[in-house]
N, C-alpha and C positions, 0 to 999 in steps of 0.2 A: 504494500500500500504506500503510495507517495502520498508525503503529507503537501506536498504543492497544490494537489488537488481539493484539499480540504477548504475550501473559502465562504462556508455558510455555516448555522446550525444545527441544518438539514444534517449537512455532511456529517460534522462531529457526531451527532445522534447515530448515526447510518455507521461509522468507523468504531462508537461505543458498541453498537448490537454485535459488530463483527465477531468472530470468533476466533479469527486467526492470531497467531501467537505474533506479538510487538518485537523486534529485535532494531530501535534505532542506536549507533554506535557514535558518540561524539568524540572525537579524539581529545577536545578540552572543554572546562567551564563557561569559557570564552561563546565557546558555538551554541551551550546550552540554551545558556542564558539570551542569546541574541534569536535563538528558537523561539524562547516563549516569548519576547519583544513582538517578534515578526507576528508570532500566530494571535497576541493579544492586539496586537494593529489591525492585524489583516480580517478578525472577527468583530472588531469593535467593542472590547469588553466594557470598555469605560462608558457605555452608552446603551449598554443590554439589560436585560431585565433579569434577575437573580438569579429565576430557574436557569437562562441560557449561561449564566455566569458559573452556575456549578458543574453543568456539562464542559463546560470550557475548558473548566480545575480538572478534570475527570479525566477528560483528552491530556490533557498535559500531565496530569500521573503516569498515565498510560505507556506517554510517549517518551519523557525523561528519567522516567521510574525515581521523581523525588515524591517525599511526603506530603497530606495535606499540609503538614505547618509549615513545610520548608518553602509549597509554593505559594502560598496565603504568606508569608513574607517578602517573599520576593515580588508580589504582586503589588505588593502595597508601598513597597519600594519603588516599586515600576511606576507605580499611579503619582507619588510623589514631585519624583525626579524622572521623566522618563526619558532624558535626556543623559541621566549618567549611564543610564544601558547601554549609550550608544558610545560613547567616550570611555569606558569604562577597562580599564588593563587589566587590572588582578581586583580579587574579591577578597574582603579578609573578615571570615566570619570566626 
């Protein structure tokens, strides 16, 4: 499954029922994070409605195999500052 294709929440819903086993491989934190940037852009979270906000979270566990807390942090960081995701060199948690 390309997640390029993923651009609604049609899709993400349709990618959650799937059954196929997830194997995406980031070489660094770097790509991760610039993943969920892209995919929180490219969905429109900041402007969704809750339910489509939790499917979002949902896809993104799925796809980065981080935590609910780890990515309810990093999302709230993103909502923030979403400009440091994109300048962003290293992470120091």
């Amino acid at each position: 499954m390309e997640t390029d294709r993923i651009t609604s929440i049609e899709d993400v819903e349709n990618f959650l029922q799937g059954a196929e086993k997830v194997d995406f491989s980031f070489t660094r934190k770097k790509e991760k994070y610039q993943f969920i940037s892209d995919a929180l852009v490219k969905l429109k979270y900041h402007i969704t409605a809750k339910r489509n906000k939790i499917l979002i979270k949902r896809y993104l566990e799925k796809v980065t195999n981080y935590s609910k807390e780890q990515l309810k942090r990093l999302i709230r960081k993103w909502g923030h500052t979403q400009s440091y995701w994109t300048n962003c060199i290293t992470w120091q948690f």
